[in-house]
C-alpha positions in Angstrom: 91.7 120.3 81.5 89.4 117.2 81.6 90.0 114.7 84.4 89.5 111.2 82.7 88.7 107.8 84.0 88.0 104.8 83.7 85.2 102.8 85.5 85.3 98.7 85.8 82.0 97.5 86.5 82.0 93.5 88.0 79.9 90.8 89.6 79.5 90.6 93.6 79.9 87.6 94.6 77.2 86.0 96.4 78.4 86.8 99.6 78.9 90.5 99.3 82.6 89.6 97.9 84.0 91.6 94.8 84.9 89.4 92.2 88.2 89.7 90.5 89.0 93.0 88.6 91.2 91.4 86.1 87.9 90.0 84.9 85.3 92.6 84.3 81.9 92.4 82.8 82.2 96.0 81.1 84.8 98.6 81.2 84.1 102.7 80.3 86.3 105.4 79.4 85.0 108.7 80.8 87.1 111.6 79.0 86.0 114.6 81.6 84.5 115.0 84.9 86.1 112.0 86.4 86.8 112.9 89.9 85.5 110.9 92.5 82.6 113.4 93.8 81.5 113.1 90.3 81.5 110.1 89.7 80.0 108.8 93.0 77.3 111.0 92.2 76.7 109.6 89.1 76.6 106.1 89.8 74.4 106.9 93.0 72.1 108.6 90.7 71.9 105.6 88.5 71.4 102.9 91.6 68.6 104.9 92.4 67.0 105.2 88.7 67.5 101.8 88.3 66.0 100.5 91.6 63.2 102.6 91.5 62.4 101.2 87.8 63.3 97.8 88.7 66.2 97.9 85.9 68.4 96.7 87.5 70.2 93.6 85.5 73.6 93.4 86.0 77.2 95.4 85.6 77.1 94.9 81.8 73.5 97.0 81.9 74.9 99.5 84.3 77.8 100.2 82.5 75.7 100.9 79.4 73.4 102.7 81.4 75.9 104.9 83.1 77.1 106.0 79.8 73.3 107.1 78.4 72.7 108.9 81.4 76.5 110.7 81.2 75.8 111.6 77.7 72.2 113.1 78.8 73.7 115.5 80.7 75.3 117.1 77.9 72.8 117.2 75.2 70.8 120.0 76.5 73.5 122.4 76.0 73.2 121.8 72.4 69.5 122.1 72.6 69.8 125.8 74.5 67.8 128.0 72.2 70.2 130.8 73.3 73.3 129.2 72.5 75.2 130.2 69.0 73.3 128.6 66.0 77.0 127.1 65.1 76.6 125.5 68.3 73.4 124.0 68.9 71.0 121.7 67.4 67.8 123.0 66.0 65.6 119.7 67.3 62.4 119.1 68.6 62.7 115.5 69.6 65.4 113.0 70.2 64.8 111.6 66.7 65.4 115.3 65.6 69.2 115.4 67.4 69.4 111.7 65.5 69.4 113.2 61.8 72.8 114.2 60.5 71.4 116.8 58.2 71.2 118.9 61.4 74.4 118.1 63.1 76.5 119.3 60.5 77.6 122.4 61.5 78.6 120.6 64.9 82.5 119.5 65.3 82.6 116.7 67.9 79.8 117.2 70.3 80.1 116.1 73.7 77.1 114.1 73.7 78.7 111.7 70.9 82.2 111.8 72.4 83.4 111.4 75.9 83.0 108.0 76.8 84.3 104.6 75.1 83.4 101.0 75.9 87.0 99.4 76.1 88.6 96.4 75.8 89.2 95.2 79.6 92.2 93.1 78.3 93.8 96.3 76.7 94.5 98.2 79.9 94.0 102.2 80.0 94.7 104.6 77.4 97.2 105.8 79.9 95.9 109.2 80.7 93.5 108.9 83.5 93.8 110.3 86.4 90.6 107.8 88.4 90.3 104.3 88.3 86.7 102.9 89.5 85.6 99.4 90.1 81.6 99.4 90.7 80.3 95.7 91.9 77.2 95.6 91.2 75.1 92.7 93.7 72.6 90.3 92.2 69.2 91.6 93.1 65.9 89.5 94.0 62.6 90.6 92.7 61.3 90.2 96.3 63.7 91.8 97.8 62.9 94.9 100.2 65.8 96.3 100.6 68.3 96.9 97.7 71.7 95.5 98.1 74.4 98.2 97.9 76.7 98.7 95.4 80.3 98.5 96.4 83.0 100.5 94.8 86.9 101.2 94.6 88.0 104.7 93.9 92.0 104.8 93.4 94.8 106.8 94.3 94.7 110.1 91.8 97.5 108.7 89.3 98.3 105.7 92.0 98.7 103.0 89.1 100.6 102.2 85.6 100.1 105.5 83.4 101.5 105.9 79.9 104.5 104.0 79.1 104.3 101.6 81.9 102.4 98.7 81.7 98.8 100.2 81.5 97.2 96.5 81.5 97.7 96.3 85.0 96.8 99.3 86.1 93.6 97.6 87.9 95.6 95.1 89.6 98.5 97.5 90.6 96.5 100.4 91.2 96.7 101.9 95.0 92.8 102.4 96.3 92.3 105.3 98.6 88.7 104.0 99.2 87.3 100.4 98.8 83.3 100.1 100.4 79.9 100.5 100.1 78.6 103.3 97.3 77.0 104.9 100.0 79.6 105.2 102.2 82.2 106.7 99.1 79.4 109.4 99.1 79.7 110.3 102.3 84.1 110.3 102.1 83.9 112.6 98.7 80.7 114.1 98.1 80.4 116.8 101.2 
């Protein structure tokens, strides 16, 4: 069974301060994998790609940067030469895994499905089990060290699921962690 999410990513404030969550820069859908240590992982993976690239240009960047890297994580199982022929893509480049003519023996693949870039004012889809909200800091060019990312990682299920008013599942959702990216690591990711 797939453990779905969804991940709000905001504006700090200048003084370290989450902004509102009722008004997010960018908001994903994450259909699997969507328990915090995965997550957290994830989005400590991406800091540091994007800090050591100096990519780093705000939440709506991350956001659609979190979802390239998620979706490169499953495209080499359809490249696995010893996979099923009705299950993998005969490519030799990314432009290869690009060209319908080969992908049509696939049904759905993971790397094209999985994620969604939603409407913030929609709510949830109503059956996640994680909400996330990652504030991502303005960064200086001169800066030496990186400001930290903070996050909120809610209650499993602690917020308006399904027929209640999924909307305001970010404001009414119950956080079991609110702090510093690093620090989430350190709570879920033994």
């Amino acid at each position: 069974m797939s453990t779905r999410c969804q991940l709000r990513f905001v504006r700090t404030l200048d003084d370290g301060r989450t902004t509102d969550p009722t008004a997010p820069v960018a908001q994903v859908y994450t259909h699997s994998d969507g328990y915090p240590a995965g997550i957290l992982g994830q989005l400590h993976q991406l800091k540091q790609l994007l800090e050591a690239t100096t990519s780093v240009r705000g939440p709506g960047y991350a956001a659609a940067q979190y979802v390239f890297l998620d979706m490169l994580t499953t495209l080499p199982l359809y490249l696995d030469p010893t996979r099923d022929a009705d299950r993998r893509v005969d490519a030799q480049s990314p432009v290869d895994v690009c060209d319908p003519a080969r992908m049509q023996h696939l049904s759905q693949p993971l790397f094209l499905l999985g994620h969604g870039i939603e409407d913030p004012q929609a709510g949830i889809h109503g059956d996640e089990e994680y909400l996330y909200i990652v504030a991502i800091p303005p960064y200086e060019l001169a800066q030496v060290e990186p400001p930290a990312w903070q996050v909120a990682v809610s209650e499993p299920c602690g917020f308006p699921r399904w027929d209640d008013q999924t909307s305001d599942a970010f404001t009414e959702a119950t956080w079991q962690f609110e702090g510093s990216l690093t620090d989430a690591i350190n709570s879920f990711c033994d």
